[in-house]
C-alpha positions as CSV (number, residue, x, y, z in Angstrom):
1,X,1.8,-14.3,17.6
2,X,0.1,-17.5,18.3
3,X,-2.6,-15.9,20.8
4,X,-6.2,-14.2,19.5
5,X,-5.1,-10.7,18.8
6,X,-1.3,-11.3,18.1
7,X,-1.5,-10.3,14.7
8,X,-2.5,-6.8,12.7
9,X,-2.2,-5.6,9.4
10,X,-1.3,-1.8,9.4
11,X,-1.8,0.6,6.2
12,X,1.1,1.7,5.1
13,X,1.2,5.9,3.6
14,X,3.1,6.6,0.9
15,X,6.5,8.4,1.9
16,X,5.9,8.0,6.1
17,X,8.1,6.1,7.8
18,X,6.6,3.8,10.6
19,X,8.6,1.8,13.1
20,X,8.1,-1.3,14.6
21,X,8.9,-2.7,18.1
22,X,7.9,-3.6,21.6
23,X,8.8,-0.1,23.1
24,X,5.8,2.1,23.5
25,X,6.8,4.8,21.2
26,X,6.9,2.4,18.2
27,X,4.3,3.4,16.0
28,X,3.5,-0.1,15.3
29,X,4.2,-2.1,18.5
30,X,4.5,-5.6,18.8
31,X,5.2,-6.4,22.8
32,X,4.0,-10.1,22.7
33,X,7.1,-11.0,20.2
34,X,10.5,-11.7,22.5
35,X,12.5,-11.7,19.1
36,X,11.5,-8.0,18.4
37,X,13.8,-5.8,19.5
38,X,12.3,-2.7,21.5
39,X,13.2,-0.8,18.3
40,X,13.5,-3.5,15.3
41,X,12.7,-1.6,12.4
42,X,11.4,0.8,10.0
43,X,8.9,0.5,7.7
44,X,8.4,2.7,4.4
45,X,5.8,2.8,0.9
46,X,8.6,4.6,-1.2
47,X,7.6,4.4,-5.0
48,X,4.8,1.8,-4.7
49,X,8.0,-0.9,-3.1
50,X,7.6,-1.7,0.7
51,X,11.6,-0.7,2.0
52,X,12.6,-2.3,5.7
53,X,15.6,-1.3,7.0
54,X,16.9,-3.5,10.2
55,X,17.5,-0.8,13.5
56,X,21.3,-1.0,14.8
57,X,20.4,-2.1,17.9
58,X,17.9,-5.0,16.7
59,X,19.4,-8.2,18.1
60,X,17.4,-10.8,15.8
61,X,17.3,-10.3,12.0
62,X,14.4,-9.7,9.8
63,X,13.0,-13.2,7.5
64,X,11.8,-13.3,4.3
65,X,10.2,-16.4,2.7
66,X,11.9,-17.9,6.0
67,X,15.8,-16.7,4.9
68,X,17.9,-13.9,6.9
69,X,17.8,-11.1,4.8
């Protein structure tokens, strides 16, 4: 986000899956970002590689190196 405490970093475990969202149960939440989906994503350390896998019901995609991936 653009505002003072809009951003994190969050240490990923190896083999844990974390999700991300605005809904409270997400274990990373993000409720300041309107093109997060309530339930956007999971996060995973599998092998030393970080794996993201887009939630069903996310409306936006996820960007990397500002592409639709």
């Amino acid at each position: 986000g653009t505002q003072p405490g809009q951003s994190m970093r969050w240490p990923l475990t190896e083999g844990r899956v974390e999700t991300i969202g605005r809904e409270p149960s997400a274990s990373i939440r993000v409720p300041w970002d309107d093109r997060i989906s309530r339930r956007h994503a999971s996060l995973s350390l599998q092998d030393h590689a970080l794996e993201i896998h887009r939630a069903p019901q996310a409306r936006h995609p996820i960007y990397y190196d500002g592409l639709p991936v």
